[in-house]
N, C-alpha and C positions, 0 to 999 in steps of 0.2 A: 506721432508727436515730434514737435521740434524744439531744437534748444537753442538761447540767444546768451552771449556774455556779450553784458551793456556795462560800459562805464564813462562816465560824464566826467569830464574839465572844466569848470567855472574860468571864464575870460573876462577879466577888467568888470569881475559885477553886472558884466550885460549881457554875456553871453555865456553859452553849454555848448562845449565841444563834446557830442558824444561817439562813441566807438560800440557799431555793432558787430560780434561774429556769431555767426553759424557753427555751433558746437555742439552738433547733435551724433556725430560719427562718436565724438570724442568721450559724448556723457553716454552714448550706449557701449562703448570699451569700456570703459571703464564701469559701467554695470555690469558687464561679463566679468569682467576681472573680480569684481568682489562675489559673486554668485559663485565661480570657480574656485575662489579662495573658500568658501563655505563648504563648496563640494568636497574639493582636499583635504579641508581641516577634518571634516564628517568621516570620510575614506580613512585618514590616517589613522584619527581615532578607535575606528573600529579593528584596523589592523593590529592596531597596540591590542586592543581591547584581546583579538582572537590569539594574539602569541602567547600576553598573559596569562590566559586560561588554556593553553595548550602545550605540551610538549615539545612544541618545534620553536628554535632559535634561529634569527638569522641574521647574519656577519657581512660583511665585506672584509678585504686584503688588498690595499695597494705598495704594488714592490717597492714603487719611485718613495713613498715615504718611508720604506723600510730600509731601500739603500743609503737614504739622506739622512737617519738617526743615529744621534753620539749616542744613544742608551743612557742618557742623562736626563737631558729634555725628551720628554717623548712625544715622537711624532701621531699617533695616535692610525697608528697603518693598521690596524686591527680593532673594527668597530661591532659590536654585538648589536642587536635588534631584540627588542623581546626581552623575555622572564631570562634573564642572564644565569650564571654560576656565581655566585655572593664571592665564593673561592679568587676566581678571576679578579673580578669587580675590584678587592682589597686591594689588588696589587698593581703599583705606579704601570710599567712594563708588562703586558699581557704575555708577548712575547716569552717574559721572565718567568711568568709567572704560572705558563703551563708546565713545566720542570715538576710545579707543587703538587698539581692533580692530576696526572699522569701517571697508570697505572705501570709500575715498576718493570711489569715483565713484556708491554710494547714496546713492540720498535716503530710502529705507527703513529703518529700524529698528524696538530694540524700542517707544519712546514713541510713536512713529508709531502701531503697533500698539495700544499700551494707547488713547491719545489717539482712534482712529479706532472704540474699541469703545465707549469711554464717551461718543462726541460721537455718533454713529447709532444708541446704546440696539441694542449689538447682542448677541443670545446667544452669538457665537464668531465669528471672525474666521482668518485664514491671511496669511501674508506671505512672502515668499522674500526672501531678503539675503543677502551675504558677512560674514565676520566670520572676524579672522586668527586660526591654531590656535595649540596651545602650541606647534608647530615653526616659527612664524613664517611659515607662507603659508594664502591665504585659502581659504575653502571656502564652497560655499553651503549655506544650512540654509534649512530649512522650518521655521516657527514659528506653531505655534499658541495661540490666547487663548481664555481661554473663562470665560464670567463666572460668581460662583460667589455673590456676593452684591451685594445693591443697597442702594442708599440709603435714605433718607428723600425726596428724589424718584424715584424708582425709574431714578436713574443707577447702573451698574456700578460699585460700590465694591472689590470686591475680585476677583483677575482672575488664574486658572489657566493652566497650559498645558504645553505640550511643544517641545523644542525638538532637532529634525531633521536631523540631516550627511547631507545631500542629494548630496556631490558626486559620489559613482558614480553616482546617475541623471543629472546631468548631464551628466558625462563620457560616461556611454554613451548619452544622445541627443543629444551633439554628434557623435559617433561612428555614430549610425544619420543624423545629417543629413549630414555626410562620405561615411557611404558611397550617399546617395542623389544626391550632386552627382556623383562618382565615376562611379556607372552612368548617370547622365545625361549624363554628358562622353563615358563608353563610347558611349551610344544615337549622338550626333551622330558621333562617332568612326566608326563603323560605317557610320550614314548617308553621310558623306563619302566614305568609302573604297567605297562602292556605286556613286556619282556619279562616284569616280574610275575606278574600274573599270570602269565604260561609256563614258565617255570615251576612257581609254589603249586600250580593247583595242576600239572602234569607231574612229578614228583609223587604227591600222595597217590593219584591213579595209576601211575605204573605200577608202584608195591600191589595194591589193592590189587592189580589184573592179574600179575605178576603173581603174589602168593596165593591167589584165589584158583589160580592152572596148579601150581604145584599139591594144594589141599586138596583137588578133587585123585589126585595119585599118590596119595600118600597115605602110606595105613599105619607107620607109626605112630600111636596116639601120642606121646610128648610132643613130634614135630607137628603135629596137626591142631596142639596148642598152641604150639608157638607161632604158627601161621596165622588162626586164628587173634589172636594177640596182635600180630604185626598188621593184620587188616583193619581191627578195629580202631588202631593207634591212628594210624593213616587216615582210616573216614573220619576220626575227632578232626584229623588235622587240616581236612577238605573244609569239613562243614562249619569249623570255627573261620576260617578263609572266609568263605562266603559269606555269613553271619557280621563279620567285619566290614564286607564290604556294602551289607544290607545295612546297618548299625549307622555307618557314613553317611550314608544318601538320606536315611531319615532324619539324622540328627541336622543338615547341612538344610531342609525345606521345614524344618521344623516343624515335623511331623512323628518325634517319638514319645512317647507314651509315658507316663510316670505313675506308678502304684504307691504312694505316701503311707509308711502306718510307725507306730512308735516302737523302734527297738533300741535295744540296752547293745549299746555301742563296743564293749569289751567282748558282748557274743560276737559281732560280724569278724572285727579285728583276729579273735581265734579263727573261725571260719575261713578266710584270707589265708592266714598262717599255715592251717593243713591244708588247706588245697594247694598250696604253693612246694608245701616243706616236702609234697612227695617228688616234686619234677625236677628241683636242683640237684646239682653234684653235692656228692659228701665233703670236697674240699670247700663249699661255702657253706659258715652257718650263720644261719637264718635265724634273728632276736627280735621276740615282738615285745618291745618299749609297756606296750599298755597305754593304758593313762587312766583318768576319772573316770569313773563307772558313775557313766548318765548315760539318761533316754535322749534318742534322736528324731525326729518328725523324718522319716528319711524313704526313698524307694533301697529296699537294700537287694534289690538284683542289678540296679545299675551303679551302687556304690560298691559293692562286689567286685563286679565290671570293672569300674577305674582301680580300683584296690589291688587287684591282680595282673592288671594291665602292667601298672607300674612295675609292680615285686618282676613280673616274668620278663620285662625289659631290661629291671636290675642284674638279675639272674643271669641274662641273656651276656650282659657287658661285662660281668666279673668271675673272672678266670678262678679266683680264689681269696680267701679274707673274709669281709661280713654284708650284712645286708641287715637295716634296723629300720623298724616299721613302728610309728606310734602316734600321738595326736598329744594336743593340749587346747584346752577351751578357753578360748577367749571374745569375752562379753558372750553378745549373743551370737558365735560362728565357731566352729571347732576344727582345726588348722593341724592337717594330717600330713605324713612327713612318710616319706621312702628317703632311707640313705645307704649308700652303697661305696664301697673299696677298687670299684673295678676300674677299666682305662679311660673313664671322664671324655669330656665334650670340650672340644675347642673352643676360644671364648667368641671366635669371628663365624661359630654355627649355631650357636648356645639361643639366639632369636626365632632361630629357622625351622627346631625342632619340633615345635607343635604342629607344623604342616603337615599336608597332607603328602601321600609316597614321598617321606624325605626319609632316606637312611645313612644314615655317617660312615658306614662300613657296611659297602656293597656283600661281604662274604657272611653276613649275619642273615640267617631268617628270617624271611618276613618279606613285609611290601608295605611297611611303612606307614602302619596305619592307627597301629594301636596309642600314641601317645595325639593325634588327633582326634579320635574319637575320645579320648580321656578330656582333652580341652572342650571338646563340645557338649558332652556330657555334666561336667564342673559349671561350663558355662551356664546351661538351661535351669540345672538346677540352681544355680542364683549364689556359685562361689565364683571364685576366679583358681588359677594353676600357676607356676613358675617354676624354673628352675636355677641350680647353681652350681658350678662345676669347675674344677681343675685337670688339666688334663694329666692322666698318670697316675691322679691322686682319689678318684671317683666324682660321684655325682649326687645331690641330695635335690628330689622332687617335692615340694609344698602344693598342696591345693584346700581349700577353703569351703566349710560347706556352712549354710546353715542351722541351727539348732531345731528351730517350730518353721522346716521347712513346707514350701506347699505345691502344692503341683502344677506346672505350668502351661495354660491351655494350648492346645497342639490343633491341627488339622486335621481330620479324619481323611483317615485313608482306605482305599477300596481294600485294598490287602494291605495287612498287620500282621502277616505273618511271620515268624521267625522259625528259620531251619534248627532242629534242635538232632542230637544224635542221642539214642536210647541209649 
């Protein structure tokens, strides 16, 4: 196709002077040019469109309008692209106004960055820094510079870049370093509780061997009592170990067992009380509070279970003074209490005690198991446990049970056996 620009001069009414040109170069330029202009607008568009909806900002910096600013009129040497900082945005002076969202304890920013690309003639540069959001707390960003023009000395004059909300990566590798302190605190954990475990469960068998060589030579019958005696003590002390650590692993796949039937709550609490009141020192005494004589829906071999747990762990931590055991009903849950005189729980370990092999004081007996299985046991049966402590001044244990508790379905297991000692 071709194009004509025609224009006619009328002469004295008789004549048409007309002018033709050949403007077909001129009208297909200029078709490109508006086609292009439609392409750019469309490109831009969508650029804006992808900054707005994303995390990445991006800037320019030129030094010449930085060095040419009275800080009055401002040169505008620092331009944003995209979903800005509203922070910034407010104030006349950009420049001025990173001072406001600049996290107090960098020495990092953006002039840092410019300053460090133009003083080492570099092609791009990266930084990390905090800078506070429009919601008023800080974030880290990743920022990048990148030079796009140079001098007359061939220093960076003018200086691109992108700028980064890094905080979910940081959050989540503080979060992957959390969870590697975590299983390293696990690893030692484990390891302890190995060293413990051959300790507590070689201890009771040495006696056992031990006084069982000197019984078979020994014809005083007193001392063949007392051998006697001291074997038997020791296999309790084997097979409640073992039993503990059988106790865990079922309660942990939730696979232990519950026998429900109604008893009258003041018998179990005496029951607790002499089994306990023979194992302490005579320098502690041991007060059972009582409470309401009501029926409970209850398994009482594993309310037992936690009930002595407690007491012999009170027992365990107090040197001398008292040990008070009681409950009080309230609504439908009845809210049982161990309190104790002894050397108490630090407040910065007071969360950590329900774990599993956690002991406060490595020189105490045990392997650290009895006040988790108390937690797991509480738990299944549909209470919860807590505790609260001063250090110096003792410890007081709460856990919560039901009233018309009910038994809660488990997994059968091939073996349900429990080691018991005659």
């Amino acid at each position: 196709m071709v194009y004509f620009d025609l224009r006619c001069v009328p002469i004295q009414d008789r004549f048409v002077v007309a002018h033709i040109k050949n403007v077909t170069k001129l009208k297909q330029k200029e078709q490109e040019n508006k086609l292009l202009s439609r392409q750019l607008k469309q490109t831009r568009k969508m650029v804006e469109l992808a900054l707005h909806n994303s995390n990445v900002v991006l800037y320019s910096f030129d030094f010449r309008k930085c060095a040419s600013c009275d800080k009055i009129n401002c040169n505008h040497c620092f331009q944003f692209y995209g979903k800005i900082n509203k922070l910034l945005e407010h104030n006349q002076h950009i420049c001025l106004g990173l001072a406001k969202v600049s996290h107090p304890e960098d020495s990092q920013d953006f002039f840092l960055l410019f300053n460090t690309i133009r003083s080492r003639n570099l092609d791009e540069y990266t930084m990390n820094f905090r800078m506070k959001t429009d919601g008023g707390v800080f974030h880290s960003f990743e920022v990048l510079g990148k030079t796009l023009e140079r001098g007359a000395d061939g220093k960076p004059v003018l200086i691109v870049g992108s700028i980064l909300d890094s905080q979910k990566h940081v959050e989540y590798e503080q979060s992957l370093i959390s969870a590697k302190e975590r299983a390293e605190t696990a690893e030692k954990m484990k390891s302890a509780f190995l060293a413990d475990m051959t300790h507590e469960i070689r201890t009771p068998l040495n006696a056992i061997v031990g006084f069982s060589d000197l019984l078979g030579d020994e014809t005083d019958p007193l001392m063949r009592d007392t051998y006697i005696n001291l074997i038997k003590s020791n296999n309790e002390l084997l097979l409640n170990l073992i039993n503990d650590v059988l106790d865990l692993s079922k309660i942990e796949v939730r696979m232990m067992k519950f026998v429900y039937e109604k008893t009258a709550l003041l018998t179990l609490m005496n029951e607790a009380y002499s089994t306990v009141k023979m194992r302490i020192s005579g320098d502690i005494l041991l007060v059972n509070d009582g409470g309401e004589d009501i029926y409970i829906n209850i398994d009482r071999t594993r309310f037992l279970q936690i009930l002595i747990n407690l007491l012999t762990n009170a027992a365990k931590n107090t040197s001398q003074g008292s040990i008070h055991m009681g409950y009080k009903r309230e609504g439908e849950m009845v809210r049982f209490y161990v309190s104790d005189t002894g050397c108490g729980i630090p407040s910065t370990e007071l969360e950590h005690i329900f774990a599993r092999f956690v002991q406060l004081d490595g020189r105490k007996q045990g392997v650290g198991l009895g006040l988790a299985i108390c937690k797991g046991l509480v738990s299944q049966m549909g209470g919860q446990i807590s505790a609260i402590s001063e250090l110096g001044k003792g410890s007081t244990f709460y856990f919560t049970l039901p009233i018309n508790g009910k038994p809660v379905p488990v997994e059968e297991s091939k073996d349900t056996s429990v080691i018991k000692s005659d």
